[in-house]
N, C-alpha and C positions, 0 to 999 in steps of 0.2 A: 220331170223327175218321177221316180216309181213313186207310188203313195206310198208304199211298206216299203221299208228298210230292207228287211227279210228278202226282197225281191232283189235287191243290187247285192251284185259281188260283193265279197269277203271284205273289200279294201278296192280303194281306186287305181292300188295299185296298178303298172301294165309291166313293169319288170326293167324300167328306163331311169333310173333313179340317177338323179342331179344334185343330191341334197348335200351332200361332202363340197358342193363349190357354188349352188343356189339359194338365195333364201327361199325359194319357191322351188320343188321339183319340176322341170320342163315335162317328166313324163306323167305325175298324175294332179299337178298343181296343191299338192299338198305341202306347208312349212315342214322344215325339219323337225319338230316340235310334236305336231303330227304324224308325222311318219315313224317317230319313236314310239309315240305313245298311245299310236290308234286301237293298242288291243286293251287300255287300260281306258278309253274313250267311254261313258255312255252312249246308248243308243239316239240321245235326245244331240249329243255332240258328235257325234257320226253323221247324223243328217244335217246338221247344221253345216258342218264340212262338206259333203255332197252337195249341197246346194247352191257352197260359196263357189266351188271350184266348176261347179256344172253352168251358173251365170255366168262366171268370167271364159268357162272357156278354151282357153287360151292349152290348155297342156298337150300334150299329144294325143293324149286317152282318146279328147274330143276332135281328132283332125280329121277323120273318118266323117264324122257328123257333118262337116262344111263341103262336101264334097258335092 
């Protein structure tokens, strides 16, 4: 993960949003919860979500990465 925050996108967003039928978006692995209320996030809870979603993985954002 970037050290600075500042250095990652705006949001994990990638424009794939699942969150109306996932507990998890498929496209940036963020809760719904999160994707509500990332612009109200601290920066200390912005990274704490970068980090959760960059170890698991699992969303589309990172399917590029596995390749």
């Amino acid at each position: 993960m970037a050290s600075n925050l500042h250095d990652l996108p705006d949001s994990p967003c990638i424009g794939v949003c699942s969150t109306l039928f996932d507990d998890i978006c498929k496209g940036c692995g963020r809760t719904a919860a999160e994707v509500s209320n990332w612009v109200f996030l601290s920066d200390e809870e912005k990274r704490a979500v970068w980090v959760r979603i960059e170890q698991e993985g699992t969303a589309m954002r990172f399917a590029n990465d596995k390749l």
